[in-house]
N, C-alpha and C positions, 0 to 999 in steps of 0.2 A: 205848122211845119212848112218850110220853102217851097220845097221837094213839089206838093201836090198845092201851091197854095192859088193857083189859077184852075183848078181842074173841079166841075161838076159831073157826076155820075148820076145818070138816068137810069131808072129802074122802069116797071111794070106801076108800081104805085108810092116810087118813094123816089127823090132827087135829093141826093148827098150833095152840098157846097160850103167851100171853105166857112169857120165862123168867125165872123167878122163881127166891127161894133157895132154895127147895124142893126145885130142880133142879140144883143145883148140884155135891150129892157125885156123883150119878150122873156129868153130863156131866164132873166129873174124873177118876172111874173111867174111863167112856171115852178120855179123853186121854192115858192112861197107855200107849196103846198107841203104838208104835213106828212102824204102820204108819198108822196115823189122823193122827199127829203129821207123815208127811213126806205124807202125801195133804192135807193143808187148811196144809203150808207152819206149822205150829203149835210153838212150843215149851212144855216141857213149865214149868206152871206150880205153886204149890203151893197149897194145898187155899184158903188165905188167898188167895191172889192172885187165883184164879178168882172165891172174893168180890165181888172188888173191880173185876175184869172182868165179871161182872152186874151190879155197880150200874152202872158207868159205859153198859154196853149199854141197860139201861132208861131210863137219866138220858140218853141222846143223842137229839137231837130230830133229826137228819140222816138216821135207818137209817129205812130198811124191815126085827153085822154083816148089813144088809139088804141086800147088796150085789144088782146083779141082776134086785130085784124088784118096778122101777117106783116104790119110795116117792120116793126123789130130783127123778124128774122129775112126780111128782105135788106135792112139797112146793114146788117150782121153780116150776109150775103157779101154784098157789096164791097163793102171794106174788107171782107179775107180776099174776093178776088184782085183785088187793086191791091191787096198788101203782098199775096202769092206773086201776081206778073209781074208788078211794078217796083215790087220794093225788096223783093225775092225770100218774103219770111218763109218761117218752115214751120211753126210753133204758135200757135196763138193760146192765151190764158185769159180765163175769166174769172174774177172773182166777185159771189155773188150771196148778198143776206141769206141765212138758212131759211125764213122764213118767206123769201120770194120765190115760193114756187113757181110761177108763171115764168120767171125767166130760169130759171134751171129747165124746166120740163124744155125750155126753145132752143138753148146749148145742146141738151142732149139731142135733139130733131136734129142739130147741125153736127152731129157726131164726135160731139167733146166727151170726154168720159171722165167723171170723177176721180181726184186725186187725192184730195184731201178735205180734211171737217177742221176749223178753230173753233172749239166750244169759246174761247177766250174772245176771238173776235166776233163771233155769231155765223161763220160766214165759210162756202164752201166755196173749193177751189175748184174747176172742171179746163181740160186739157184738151189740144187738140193739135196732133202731128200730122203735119203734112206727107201723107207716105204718097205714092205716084197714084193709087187710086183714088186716096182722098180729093188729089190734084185736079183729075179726072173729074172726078162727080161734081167739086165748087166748079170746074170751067164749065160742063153743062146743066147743073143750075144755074150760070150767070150770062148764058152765051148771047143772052138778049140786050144785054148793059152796053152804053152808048157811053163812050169818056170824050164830055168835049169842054174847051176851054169856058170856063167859069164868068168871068168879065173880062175888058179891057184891062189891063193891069195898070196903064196911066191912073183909068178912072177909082180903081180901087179904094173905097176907107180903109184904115191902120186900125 
């Protein structure tokens, strides 16, 4: 996305920045795993394709094992409060394996509330409206988040 494509967001233990191709052999290593693969519903891509699935994720103007240890719902955090001030949503949705408890249990922490079951896809849907006190609570869970310019944009990879 343009919009945020120079902006890094500092947390307490997690640093959001644009993804760039820089990043890409990594997060393929990652996805090589079997169990990351049925946890985010993902199949497995080749080195070229993931390419070609970060260009298109930067080129899209529509978007906005640590398992355990809070970076999830920090990094969750982060991206509602940057998508609430910055980009003015009101609605965030997540859709998530029935069998991945661990991340339904952390939606629900963030105050999404279940909307729907797909027996057909495997997978629930969980909800979350920005009413002025939801507003409230994400600005003071994130009142510590620092947004500063990501790189030089000269120096930037494509």
């Amino acid at each position: 996305m343009r919009l945020n494509e120079n902006t890094m967001l500092l947390g307490k233990r997690v640093v959001l920045v644009p993804y760039t191709s820089e990043h890409v052999p990594r997060y393929h290593e990652w996805m090589q795993s079997e169990d990351l693969q049925r946890l985010t519903a993902s199949e497995p891509l080749t080195l070229e394709q993931e390419y070609g699935m970060q260009r298109s994720w930067r080129e899209d103007t529509d978007k906005p094992s640590s398992r355990g240890r809070g970076f999830g719902t920090e990094a969750a955090l982060l991206m509602m409060s940057y998508g609430v001030t910055k980009l003015g949503l009101t609605t965030f949705e997540a859709k998530i394996g029935q069998g991945n408890e661990p991340s339904i249990r952390m939606f629900q922490k963030l105050h999404f509330e279940q909307v729907s079951v797909s027996s057909v896809f495997q997978e629930v849907t969980l909800r979350l409206t920005m009413t002025e006190s939801e507003r409230q609570w994400l600005l003071e869970k994130t009142s510590y988040v620092e947004e500063k310019p990501y790189r030089d944009k000269l120096a930037e990879p494509r």
